[in-house]
C-alpha positions in Angstrom: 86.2 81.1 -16.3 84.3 79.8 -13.0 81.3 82.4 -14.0 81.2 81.3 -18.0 80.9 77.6 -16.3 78.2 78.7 -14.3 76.1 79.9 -17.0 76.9 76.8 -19.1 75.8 74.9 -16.4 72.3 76.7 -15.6 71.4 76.5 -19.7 72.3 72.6 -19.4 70.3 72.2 -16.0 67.6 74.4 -17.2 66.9 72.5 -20.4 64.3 70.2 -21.1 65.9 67.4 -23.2 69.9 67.9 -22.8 70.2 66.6 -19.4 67.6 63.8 -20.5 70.2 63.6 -23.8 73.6 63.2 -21.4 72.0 60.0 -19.5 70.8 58.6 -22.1 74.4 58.6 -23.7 75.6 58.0 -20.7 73.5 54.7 -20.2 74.1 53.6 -23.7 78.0 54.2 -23.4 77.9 51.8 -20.7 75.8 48.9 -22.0 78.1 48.9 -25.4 81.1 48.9 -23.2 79.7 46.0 -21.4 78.4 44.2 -24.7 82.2 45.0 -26.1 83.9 43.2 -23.1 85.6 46.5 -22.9 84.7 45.9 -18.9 88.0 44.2 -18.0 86.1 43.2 -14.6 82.8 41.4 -15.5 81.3 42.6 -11.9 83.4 39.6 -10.0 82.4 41.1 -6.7 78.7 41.2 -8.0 80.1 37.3 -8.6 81.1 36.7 -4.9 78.0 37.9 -3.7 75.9 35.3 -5.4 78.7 32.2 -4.9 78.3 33.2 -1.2 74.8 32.5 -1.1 76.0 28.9 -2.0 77.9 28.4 0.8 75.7 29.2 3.8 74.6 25.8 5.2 78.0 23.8 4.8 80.4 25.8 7.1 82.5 27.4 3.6 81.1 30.7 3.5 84.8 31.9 4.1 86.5 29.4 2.6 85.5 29.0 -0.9 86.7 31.7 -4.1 85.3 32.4 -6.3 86.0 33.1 -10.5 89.5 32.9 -12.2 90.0 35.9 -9.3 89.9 33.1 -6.8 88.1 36.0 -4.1 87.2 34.8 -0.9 83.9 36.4 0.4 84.9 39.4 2.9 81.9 40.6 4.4 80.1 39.5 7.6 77.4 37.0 7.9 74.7 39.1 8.1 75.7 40.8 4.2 75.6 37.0 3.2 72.2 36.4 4.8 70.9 39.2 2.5 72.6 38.4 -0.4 70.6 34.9 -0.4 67.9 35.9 -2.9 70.4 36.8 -5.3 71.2 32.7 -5.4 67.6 32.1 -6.9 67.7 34.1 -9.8 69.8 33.4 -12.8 72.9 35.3 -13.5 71.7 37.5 -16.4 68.3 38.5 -14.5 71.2 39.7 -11.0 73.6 41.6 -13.2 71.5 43.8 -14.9 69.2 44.2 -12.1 72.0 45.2 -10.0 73.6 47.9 -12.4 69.8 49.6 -12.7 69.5 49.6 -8.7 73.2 50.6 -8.6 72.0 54.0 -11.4 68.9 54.3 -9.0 70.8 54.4 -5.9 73.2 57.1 -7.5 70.1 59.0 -7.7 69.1 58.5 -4.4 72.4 59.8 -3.0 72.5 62.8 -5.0 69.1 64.0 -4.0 69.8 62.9 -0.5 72.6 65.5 -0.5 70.7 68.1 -2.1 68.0 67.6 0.5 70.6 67.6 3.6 72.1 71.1 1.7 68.3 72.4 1.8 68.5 73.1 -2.0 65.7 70.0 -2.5 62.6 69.1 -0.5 59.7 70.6 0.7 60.9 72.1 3.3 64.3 73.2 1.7 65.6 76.9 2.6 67.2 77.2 -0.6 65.4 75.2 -2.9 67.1 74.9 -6.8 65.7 76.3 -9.4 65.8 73.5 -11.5 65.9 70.7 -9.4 65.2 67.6 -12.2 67.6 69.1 -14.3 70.3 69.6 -12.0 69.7 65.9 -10.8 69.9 64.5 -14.5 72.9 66.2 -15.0 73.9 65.1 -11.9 73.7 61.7 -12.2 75.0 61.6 -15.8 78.6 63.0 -14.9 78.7 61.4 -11.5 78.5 58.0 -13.5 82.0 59.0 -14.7 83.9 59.7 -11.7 86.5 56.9 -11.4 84.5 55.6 -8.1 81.5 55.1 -9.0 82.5 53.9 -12.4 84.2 51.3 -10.4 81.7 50.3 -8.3 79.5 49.8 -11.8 82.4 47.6 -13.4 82.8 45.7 -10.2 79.3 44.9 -9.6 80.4 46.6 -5.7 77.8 47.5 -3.3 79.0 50.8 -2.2 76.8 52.7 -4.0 73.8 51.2 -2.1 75.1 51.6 1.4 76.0 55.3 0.8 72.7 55.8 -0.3 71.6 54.1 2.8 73.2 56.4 5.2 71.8 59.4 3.3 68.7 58.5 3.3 68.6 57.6 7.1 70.8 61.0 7.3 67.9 62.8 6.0 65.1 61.5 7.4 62.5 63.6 8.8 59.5 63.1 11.0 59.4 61.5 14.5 60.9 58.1 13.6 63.8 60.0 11.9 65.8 59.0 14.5 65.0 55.4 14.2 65.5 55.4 10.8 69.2 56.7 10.7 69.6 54.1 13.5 68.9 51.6 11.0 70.7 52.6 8.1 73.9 52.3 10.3 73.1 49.2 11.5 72.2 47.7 8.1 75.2 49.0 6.5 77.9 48.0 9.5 76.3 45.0 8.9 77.0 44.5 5.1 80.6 45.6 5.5 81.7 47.0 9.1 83.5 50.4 8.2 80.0 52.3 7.8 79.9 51.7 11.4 82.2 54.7 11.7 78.7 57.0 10.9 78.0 56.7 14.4 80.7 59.1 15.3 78.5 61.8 13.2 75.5 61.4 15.0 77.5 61.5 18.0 79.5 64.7 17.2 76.4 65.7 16.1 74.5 65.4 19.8 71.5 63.1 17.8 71.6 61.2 21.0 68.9 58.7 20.1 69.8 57.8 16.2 73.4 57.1 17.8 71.6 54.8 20.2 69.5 53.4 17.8 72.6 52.6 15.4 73.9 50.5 18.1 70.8 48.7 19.2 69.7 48.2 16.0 73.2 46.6 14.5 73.6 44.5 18.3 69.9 43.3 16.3 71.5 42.3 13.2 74.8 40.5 14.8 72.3 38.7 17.3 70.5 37.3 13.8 73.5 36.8 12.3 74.7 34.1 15.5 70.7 32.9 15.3 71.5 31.7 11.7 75.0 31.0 10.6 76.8 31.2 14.5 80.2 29.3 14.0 80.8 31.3 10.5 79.9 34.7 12.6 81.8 34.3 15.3 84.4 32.8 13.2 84.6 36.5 11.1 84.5 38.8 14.0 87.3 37.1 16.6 89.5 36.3 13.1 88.8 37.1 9.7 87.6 40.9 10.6 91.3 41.7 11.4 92.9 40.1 8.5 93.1 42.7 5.8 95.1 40.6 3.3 91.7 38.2 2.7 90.6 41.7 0.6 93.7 41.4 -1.3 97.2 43.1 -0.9 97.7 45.8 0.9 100.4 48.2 -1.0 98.4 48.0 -4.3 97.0 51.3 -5.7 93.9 50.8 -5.4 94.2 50.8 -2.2 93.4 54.2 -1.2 94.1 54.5 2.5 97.0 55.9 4.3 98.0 51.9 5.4 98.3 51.4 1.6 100.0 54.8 0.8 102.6 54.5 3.8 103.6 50.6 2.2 104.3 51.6 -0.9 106.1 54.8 0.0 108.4 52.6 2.4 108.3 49.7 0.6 107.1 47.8 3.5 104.3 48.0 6.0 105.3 50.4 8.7 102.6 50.2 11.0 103.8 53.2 13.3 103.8 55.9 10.6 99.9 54.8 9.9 98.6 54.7 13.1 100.3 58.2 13.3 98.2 59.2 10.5 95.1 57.9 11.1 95.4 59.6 14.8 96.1 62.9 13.4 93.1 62.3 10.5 91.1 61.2 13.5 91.6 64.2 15.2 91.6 66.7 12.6 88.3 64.6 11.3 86.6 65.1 14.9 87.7 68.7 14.9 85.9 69.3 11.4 83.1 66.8 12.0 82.3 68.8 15.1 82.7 72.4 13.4 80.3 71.1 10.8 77.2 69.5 13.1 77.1 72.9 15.0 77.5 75.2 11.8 74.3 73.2 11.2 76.1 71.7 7.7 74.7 67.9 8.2 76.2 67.1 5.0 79.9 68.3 5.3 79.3 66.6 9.0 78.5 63.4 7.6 80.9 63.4 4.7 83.5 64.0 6.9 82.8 61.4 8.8 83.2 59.0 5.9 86.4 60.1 4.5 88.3 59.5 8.4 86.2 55.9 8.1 88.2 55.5 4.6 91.4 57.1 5.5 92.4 54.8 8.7 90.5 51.5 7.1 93.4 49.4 6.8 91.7 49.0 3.1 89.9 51.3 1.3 89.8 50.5 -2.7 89.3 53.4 -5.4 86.3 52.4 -5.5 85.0 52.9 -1.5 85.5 56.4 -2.5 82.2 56.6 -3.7 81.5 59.8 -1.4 83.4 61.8 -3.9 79.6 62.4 -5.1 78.1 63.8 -1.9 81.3 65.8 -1.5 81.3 67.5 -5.1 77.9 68.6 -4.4 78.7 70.4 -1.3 81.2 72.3 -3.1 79.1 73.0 -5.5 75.7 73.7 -3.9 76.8 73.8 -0.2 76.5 76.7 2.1 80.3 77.7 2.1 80.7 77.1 -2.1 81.3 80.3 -3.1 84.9 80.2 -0.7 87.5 79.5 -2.8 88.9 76.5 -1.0 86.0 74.8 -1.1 86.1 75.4 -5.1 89.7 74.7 -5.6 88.6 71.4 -3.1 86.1 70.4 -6.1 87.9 70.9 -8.7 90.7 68.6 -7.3 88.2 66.1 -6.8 87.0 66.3 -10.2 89.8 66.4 -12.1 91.5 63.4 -10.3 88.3 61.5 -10.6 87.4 62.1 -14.1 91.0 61.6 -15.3 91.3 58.4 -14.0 94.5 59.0 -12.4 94.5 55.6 -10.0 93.3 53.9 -12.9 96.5 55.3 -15.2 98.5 54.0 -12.4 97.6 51.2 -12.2 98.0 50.5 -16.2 101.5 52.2 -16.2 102.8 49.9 -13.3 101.1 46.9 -14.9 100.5 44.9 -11.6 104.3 45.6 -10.4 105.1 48.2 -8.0 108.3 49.7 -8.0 109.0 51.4 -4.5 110.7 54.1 -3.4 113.5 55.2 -4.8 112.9 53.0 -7.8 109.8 55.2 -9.1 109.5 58.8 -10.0 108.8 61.3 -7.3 105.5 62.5 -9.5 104.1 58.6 -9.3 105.2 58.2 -5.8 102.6 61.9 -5.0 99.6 60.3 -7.5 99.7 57.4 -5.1 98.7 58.7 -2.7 96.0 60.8 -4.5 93.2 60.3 -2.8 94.1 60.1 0.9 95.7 63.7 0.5 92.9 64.7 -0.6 90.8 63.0 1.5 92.7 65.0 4.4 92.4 68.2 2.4 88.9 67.9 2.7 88.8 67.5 6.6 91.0 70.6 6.9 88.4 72.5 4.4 85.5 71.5 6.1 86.6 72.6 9.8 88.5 75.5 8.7 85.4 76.9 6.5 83.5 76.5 9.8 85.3 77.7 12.0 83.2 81.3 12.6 80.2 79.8 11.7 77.4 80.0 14.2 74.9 77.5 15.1 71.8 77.8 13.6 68.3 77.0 14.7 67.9 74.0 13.1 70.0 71.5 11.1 70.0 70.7 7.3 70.1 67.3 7.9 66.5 67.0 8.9 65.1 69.8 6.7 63.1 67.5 4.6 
């Protein structure tokens, strides 16, 4: 089965026109689905972005909602302060602007990962035989993974930031490590959890980018006070702690162990997820670490997201846009031919391409039913994508684990 796939897969990839053929059905799926209204969510975070930009002079940046959503804005001051130009332009001109940089950025990220893997570049080790082709093809079934596809509908920025942190992941050159200083900075900046990338280029001993990360974000908060000071001091000694202004905690889409543990209890027991998040910390610095000194930057940096998205007291379906980077390391990635690494993908895969938070979410029609008043299948869907997510941490340090260091790491080959 795995080896008639692989053959399928090198005829599409190798192709001149069908992986040219599958995004441009893929693009022209979406824009009929958004010209249908079949898009039951009309980008209304794409929507908060731009109402924010109102609200930056008269002290209601975190005050105001905005749409028949009535959402507050979330994200720090500094996010706001780069959202501004989005207030100039007319709505039409932002939303399809944003879903063709949201496409582009999808790019980015997957030939970010291919270059940390050393299968793109020129300096990659083992460099793809059909590079164009495989990123096509890439980019035309990543579009349908449940997170991304999300992110699209929503008009979210995640697909920017994680393209961010690849890119500053695999910089090369001199100022490589000023540049992954950066990214961090930039993208803690916009929405605080990417600060948790700092840990990678800590586990990973790149001393100066971790540096850089810090000095470079102490630069954006010290901009942020220069320009809106009251509102940014107001969101990091209140609003930053205050999950609820995101919406409610136990809903599915909420795709962290804080919202898996409320609606298996029925309640928010706070002990059992800091118990969980310390034992995914741990096992995520055990793997992390493994990782960096295997020289696998991307498993290393991957893994350093999904711990960021496991103990976030939020983390919506749709945060999980790392699935991508993560698919192509089982795929492409120095340990792929293991077989938990495949059986790791294919989990992925299926529960992304089947939609299974999204079913869900339809089945329990905004209602959850807790406990013992739900099937025990619903109650393990749930709680899909943090057992996963944890799966992936044990795969990546256990794969490792008799894996010496090599001379040089992946994440700076090109």
């Amino acid at each position: 089965m795995t080896d008639r796939l692989t053959r399928l897969g090198t005829r599409v990839v190798s192709s001149p026109w069908i992986p040219w053929a599958l995004l441009g059905v893929t693009v022209l799926l979406h824009v009929a689905f958004q010209a249908l209204g079949a898009d039951g969510f009309k980008m209304i975070d794409l929507r908060v972005y731009v109402d924010g930009t109102k609200h930056l002079t008269d002290g209601a940046l975190y005050d105001f909602t905005s749409g028949v959503e009535v959402l507050p804005f979330t994200y720090p001051t500094f996010a706001a302060l780069l959202f501004s130009p989005l207030g100039l332009l007319p709505w039409p001109v932002v939303a399809v602007g944003w879903q063709i940089a949201s496409l582009a950025a999808l790019v980015v990220m997957i030939v970010c990962s291919l270059r940390m893997l050393g299968r793109a570049g020129h300096r990659a080790d083992r460099p793809l035989d059909h590079l164009r082709g495989t990123v096509v093809t890439a980019t035309a079934i990543a579009f349908w993974l449940e997170p991304v596809r999300s992110t699209f509908n929503y008009g979210q920025i995640n697909l920017f930031l994680a393209a961010l942190l690849l890119a500053g992941a695999s910089a090369a050159g001199r100022r490589r490590d000023v540049w992954a200083g950066l990214s961090v900075a930039v993208a803690a900046g916009i929405k605080v959890v990417p600060a948790v990338t700092g840990l990678y280029y800590l586990l990973s001993r790149r001393w100066a980018a971790a540096a850089w990360s810090i000095g470079l974000f102490l630069a954006a908060l010290g901009i942020s006070f220069a320009f809106l000071p009251s509102q940014t001091w107001r969101f990091f000694t209140q609003l930053m702690f205050d999950p609820t202004r995101t919406g409610a905690i136990w809903v599915t889409r909420n795709q962290s162990w804080r919202g898996t543990v409320y609606r298996l209890f029925g309640h928010d027991h706070t002990a059992a997820w800091i118990l969980l998040s310390v034992v995914s910390l741990a096992v995520g610095i055990w793997a992390i670490s493994r990782a960096a000194r295997a020289g696998d930057g991307l498993a290393a940096l991957v893994g350093t997201q999904i711990v960021g998205l496991l103990i976030s007291p939020v983390s919506w379906s749709h945060h999980w846009v790392w699935v991508v980077p993560l698919l192509l390391w089982c795929l492409f990635g120095p340990r792929s031919a293991v077989r938990a690494v495949r059986r790791l993908g294919w989990a992925w895969a299926a529960v992304c391409l089947l939609y299974v938070v999204i079913f869900l979410i339809m089945i329990q029609n905004g209602h959850l039913e807790f406990a013992a008043g739900r099937p025990i299948w619903e109650s393990v869907l749930d709680a899909v994508y943090p057992v996963l997510g944890f799966a992936a941490l044990v795969v990546i340090g256990t794969v490792h684990r008799t894996v010496a260091a090599p001379s040089r790491d992946h994440a700076v080959r090109s």
